[in-house]
C-alpha positions as a printed NumPy array, in Angstrom:
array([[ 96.051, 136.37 ,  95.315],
       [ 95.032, 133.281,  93.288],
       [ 97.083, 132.871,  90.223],
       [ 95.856, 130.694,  87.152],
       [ 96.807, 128.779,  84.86 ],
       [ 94.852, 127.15 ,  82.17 ],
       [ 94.974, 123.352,  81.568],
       [ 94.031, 121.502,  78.614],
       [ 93.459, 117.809,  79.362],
       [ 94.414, 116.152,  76.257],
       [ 94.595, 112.03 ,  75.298],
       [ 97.644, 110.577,  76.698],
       [ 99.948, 108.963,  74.386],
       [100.859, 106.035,  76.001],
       [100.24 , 102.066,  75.822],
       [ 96.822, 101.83 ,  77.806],
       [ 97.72 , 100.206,  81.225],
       [ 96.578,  95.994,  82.086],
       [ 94.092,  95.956,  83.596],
       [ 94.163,  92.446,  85.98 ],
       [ 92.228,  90.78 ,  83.759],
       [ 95.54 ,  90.731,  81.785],
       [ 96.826,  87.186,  82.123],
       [100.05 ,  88.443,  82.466],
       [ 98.955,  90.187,  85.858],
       [ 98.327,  88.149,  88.923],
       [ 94.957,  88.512,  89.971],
       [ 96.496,  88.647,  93.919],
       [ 99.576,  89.155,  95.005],
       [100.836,  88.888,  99.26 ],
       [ 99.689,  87.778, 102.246],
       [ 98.451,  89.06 , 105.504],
       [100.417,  88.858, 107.843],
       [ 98.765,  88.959, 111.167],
       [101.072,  90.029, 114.443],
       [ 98.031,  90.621, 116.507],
       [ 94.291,  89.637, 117.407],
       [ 93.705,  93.231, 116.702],
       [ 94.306,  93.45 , 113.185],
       [ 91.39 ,  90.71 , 112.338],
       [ 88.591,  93.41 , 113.723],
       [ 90.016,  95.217, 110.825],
       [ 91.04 ,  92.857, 107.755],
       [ 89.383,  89.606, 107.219],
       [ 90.902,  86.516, 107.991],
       [ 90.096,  85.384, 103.74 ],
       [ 91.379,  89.108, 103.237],
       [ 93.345,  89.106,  99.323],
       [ 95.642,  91.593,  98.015],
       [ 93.229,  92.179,  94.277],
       [ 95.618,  93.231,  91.83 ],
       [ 93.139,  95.693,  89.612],
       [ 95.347,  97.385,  86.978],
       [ 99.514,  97.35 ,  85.948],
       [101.811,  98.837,  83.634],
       [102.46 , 102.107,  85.103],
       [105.305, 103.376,  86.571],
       [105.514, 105.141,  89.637],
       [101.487, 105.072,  91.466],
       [100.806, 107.232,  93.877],
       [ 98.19 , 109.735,  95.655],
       [ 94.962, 107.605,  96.233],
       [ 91.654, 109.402,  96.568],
       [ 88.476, 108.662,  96.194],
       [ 86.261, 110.307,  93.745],
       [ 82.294, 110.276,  95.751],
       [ 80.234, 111.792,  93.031],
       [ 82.227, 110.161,  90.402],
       [ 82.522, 106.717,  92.226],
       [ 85.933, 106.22 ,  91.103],
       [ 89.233, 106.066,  92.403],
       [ 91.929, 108.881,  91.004],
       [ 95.39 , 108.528,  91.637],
       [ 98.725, 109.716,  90.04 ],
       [101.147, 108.023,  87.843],
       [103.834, 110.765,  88.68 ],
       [106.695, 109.931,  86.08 ],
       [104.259, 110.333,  82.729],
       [103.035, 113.579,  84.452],
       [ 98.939, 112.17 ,  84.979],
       [ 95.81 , 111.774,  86.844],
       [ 94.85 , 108.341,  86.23 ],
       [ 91.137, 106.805,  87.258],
       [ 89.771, 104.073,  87.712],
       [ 86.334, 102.535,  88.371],
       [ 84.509,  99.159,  88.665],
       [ 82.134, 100.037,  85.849],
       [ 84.892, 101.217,  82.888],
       [ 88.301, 100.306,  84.341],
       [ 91.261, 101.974,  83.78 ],
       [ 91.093, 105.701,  81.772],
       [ 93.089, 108.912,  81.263],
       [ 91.824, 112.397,  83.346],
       [ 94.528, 114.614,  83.673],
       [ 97.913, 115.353,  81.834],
       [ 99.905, 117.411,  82.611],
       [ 99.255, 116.735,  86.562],
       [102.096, 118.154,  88.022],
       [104.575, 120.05 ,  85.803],
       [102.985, 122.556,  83.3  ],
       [105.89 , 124.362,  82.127],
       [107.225, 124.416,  78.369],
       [111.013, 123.411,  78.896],
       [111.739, 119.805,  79.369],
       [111.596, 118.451,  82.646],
       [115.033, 116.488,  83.503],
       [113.906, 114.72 ,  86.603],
       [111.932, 111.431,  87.369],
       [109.018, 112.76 ,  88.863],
       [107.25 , 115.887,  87.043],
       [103.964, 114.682,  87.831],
       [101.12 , 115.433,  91.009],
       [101.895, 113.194,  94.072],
       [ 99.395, 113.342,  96.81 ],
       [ 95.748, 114.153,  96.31 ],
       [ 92.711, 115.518,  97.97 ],
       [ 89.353, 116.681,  97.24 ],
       [ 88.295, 120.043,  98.829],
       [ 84.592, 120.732, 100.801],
       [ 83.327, 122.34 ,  97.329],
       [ 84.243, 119.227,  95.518],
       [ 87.842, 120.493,  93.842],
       [ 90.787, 118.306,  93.683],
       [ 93.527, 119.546,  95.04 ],
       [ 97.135, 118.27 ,  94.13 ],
       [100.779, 118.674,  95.325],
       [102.366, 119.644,  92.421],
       [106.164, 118.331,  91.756],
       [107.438, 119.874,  89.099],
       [105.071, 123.101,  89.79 ],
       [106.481, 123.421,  92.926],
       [103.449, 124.061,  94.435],
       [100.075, 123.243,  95.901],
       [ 97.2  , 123.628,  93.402],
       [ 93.244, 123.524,  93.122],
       [ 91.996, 122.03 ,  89.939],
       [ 88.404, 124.086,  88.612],
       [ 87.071, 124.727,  85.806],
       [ 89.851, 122.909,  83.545],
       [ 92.221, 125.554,  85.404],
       [ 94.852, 125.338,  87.885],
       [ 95.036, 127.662,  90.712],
       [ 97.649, 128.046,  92.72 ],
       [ 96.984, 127.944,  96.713],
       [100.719, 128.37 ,  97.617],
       [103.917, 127.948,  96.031],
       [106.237, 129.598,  98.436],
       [107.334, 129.85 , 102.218],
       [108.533, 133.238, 103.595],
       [109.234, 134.168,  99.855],
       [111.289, 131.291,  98.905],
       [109.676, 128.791,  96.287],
       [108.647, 125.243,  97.637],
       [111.073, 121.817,  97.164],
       [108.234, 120.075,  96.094],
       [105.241, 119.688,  97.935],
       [104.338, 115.788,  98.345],
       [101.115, 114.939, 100.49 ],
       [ 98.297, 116.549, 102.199],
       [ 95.448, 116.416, 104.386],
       [ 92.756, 118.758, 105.014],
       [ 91.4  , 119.437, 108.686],
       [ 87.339, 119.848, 109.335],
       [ 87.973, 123.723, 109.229],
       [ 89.449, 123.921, 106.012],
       [ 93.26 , 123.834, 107.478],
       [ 95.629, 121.923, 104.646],
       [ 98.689, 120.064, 106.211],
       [101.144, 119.219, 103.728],
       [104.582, 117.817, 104.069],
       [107.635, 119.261, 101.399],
       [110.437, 116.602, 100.729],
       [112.629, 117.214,  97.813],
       [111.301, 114.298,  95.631],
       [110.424, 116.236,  92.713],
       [113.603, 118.254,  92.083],
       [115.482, 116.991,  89.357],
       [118.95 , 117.427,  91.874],
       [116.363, 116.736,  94.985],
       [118.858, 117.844,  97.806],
       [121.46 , 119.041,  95.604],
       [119.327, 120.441,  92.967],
       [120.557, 124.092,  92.379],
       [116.801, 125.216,  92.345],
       [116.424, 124.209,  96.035],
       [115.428, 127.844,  97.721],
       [114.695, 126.675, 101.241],
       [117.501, 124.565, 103.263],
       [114.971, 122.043, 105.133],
       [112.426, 119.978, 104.577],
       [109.108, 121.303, 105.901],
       [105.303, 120.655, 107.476],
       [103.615, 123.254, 106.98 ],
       [ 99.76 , 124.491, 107.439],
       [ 97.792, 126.665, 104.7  ],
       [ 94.737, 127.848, 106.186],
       [ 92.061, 129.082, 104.558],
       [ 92.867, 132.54 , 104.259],
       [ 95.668, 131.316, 102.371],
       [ 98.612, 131.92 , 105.156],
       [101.174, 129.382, 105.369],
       [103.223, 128.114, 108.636],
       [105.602, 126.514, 109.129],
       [104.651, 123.496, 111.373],
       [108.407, 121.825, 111.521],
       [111.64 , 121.382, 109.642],
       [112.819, 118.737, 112.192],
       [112.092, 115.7  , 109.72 ],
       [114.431, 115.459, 107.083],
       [112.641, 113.653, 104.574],
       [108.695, 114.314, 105.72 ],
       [106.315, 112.564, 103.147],
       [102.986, 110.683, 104.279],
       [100.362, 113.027, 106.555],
       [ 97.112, 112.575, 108.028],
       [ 95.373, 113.574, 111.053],
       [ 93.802, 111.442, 114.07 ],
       [ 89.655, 111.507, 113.988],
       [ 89.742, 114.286, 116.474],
       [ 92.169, 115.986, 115.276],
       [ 94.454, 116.309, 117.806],
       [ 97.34 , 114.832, 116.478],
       [ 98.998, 114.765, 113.17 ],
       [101.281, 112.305, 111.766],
       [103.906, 112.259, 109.516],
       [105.947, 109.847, 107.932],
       [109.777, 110.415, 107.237],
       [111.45 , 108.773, 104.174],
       [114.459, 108.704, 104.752],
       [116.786, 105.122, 104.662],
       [118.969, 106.527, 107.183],
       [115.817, 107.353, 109.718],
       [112.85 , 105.474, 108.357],
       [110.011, 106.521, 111.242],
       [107.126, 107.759, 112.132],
       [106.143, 110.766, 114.079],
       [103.106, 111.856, 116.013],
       [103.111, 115.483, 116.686],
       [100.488, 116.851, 119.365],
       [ 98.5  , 119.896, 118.069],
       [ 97.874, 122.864, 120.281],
       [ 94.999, 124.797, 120.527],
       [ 96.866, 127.655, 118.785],
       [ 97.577, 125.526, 115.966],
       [101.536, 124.909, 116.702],
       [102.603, 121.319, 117.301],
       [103.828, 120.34 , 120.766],
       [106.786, 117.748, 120.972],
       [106.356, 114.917, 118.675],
       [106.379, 111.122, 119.933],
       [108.354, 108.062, 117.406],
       [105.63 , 105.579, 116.834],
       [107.564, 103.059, 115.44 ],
       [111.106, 103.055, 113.782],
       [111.556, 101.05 , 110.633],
       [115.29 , 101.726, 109.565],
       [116.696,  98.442, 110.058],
       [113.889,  96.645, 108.299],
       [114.541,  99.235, 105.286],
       [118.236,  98.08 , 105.096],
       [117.076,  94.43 , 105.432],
       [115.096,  95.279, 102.862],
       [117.015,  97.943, 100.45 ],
       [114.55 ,  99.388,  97.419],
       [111.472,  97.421,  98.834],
       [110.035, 101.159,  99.728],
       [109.899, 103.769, 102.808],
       [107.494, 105.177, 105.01 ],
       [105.56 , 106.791, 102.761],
       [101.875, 107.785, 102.56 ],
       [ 99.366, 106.579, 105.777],
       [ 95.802, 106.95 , 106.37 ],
       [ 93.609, 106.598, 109.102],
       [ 90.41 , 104.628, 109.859],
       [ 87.216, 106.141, 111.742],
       [ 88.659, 104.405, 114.989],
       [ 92.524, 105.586, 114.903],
       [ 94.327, 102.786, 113.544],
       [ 96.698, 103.952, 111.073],
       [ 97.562, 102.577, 107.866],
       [100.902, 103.501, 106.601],
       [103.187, 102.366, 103.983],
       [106.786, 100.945, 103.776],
       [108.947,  98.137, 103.716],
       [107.146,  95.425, 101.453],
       [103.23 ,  96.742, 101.835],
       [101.538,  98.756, 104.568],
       [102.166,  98.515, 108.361],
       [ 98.969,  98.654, 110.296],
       [ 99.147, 100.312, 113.828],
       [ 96.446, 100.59 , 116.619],
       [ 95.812, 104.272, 117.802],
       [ 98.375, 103.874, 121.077],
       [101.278, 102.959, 117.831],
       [101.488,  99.354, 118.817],
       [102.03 ,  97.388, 114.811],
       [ 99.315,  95.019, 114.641],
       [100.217,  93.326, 111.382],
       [100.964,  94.308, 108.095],
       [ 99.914,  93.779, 104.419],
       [102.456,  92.664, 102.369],
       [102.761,  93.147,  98.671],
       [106.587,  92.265,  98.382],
       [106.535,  95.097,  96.604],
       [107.243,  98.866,  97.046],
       [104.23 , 100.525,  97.828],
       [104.341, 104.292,  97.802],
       [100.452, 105.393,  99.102],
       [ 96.966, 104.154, 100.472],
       [ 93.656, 105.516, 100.642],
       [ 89.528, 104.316, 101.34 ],
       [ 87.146, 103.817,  98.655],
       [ 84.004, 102.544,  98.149],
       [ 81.683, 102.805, 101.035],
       [ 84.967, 103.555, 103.183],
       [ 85.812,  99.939, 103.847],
       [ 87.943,  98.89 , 100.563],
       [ 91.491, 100.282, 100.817],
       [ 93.478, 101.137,  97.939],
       [ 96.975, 100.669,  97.265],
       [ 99.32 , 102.401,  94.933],
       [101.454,  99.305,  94.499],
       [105.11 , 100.547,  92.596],
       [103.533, 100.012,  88.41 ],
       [100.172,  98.737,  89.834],
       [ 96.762,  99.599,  91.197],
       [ 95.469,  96.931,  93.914],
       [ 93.106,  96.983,  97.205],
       [ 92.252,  95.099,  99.91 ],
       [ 88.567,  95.186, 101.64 ],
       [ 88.358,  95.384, 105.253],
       [ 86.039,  95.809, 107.972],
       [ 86.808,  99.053, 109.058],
       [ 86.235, 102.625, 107.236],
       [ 88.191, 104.906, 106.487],
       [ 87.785, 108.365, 107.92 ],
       [ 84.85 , 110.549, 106.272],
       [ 82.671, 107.522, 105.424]])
């Protein structure tokens, strides 16, 4: 069963974010840097990180809007959808994104994290201080699933769907006001899970203890999965069997001593993938870019946290959710779906 619950998108009260045009925004920001031939099939050697918009202040979940031709992603401590577009810049689309209920949230992250749109055309958000994933339609949300074996979600963070309809989504505790200690906290892992479209949840695995970033291969026969924790900053590809289970996952690369180099410069976080494999995943300083085998390539450095990515445009212009700011880079690859 589908349970409701109406939404009233109301005008944000909140100084309008710069836009870069601001002169008190850098128009670019980084470098490239370049650890392989590889990596310049994919970003241009006169590549720049654009700095678009700034003064949020935590960005995050990416996606591109196709019929809208815009760019929506969350600003997860003021509890929005923000978009933005070539044509009209920076506006308001959604409050509340993430937590709809009347007492006052005490944490730091209420808000929606990770995006997606579904195959009808409904975005689809993990839900922080709802606890849940949800479906945005018809200036409702519905809830797709909240809970695991009866106990209620930490608080789902990222997603991505599958050709047939299959939503991965990963469940760090991020949005609980206590996160690991929160009294609230019902289950006693951190999960990967897959909601089909029948609406059953399963439990993929609880072997990552602080799973964040997801996406799929292009044929979907692998998933991958970011972990966020300082103490075991990694990445993990899991094989997917034909039954829908994972098989034993693989480390592709293992960032924890550039994290403590590098202490509040960001995890591994979100990651997307490109029409040929290569993955593009955030963390220490920008994104680390990885061939399909999980050999790093190069990386694109913001000196900055950077919590999420995701391909806009015609599928070659990646965005970045860059700690308070919005900013992209355009490439010569495409993202997956273009």
């Amino acid at each position: 069963m589908l349970r409701s619950l109406v939404v009233t998108t109301v005008a944000i009260a909140l100084v309008a974010p710069a836009s870069a045009a601001d002169p008190k925004l850098p128009m670019t920001i980084g470098s490239i840097d370049r650890k392989d031939a590889k990596l310049d099939a994919l970003i241009p050697k006169d590549a720049k990180i654009e700095v678009l918009a700034g003064g949020f202040k935590w960005t995050e979940g990416p996606v591109w809007d196709k019929k809208g031709n815009a760019l929506l992603f969350t600003d997860i401590p003021n509890n929005r959808v923000v978009k933005w577009s070539a044509k009209d810049g920076i506006s308001d689309f959604l409050k509340p994104s993430g937590y709809t209920g009347k007492e006052t949230f005490t944490g730091d992250e209420p808000g929606a994290n990770g995006l997606a749109f579904d195959k009808n055309g409904n975005l689809i958000l993990c839900q922080h201080g709802d606890r849940r994933i949800a479906r945005l339609k018809d200036g409702k949300f519905e809830t797709l699933a909240d809970r695991y074996m009866g106990k209620r979600f930490n608080s789902p963070n990222d997603l991505v769907y599958a050709k047939n309809g299959d939503l991965y989504f990963t469940d760090p505790p991020y949005g609980l006001p206590g996160q690991m200690k929160d009294p609230k906290k019902e289950l006693d892992f951190q999960g990967v899970y897959r909601l089909n479209p029948k609406g059953e949840v399963t439990l993929l695995t609880k072997e990552m203890s602080r799973p964040n970033g997801i996406a799929l291969s292009p044929d979907e026969k692998t998933l991958y999965v970011a972990n966020s924790d300082p103490d075991k900053a990694i990445w993990m590809a899991f094989p997917i069997n034909a039954d829908g289970t994972l098989g034993k996952g693989k480390m592709i690369h293992d960032a924890t001593d550039a994290v403590k180099a590098s202490p509040n410069k960001g995890l591994p976080d979100g990651l997307k993938v490109d029409a040929k494999g290569n993955i593009f995943a955030t963390a220490v300083n920008g994104v680390y870019v990885f061939s399909p085998d999980g050999t790093l390539i190069g990386r694109i450095v913001t000196n900055d946290k950077t919590a999420n990515c995701g391909w806009g445009d015609d599928g070659t212009v990646l965005y970045l959710t860059t700690n308070d700011k919005l900013t992209r880079v355009k490439t010569t690859t495409k993202g997956l779906g273009w």
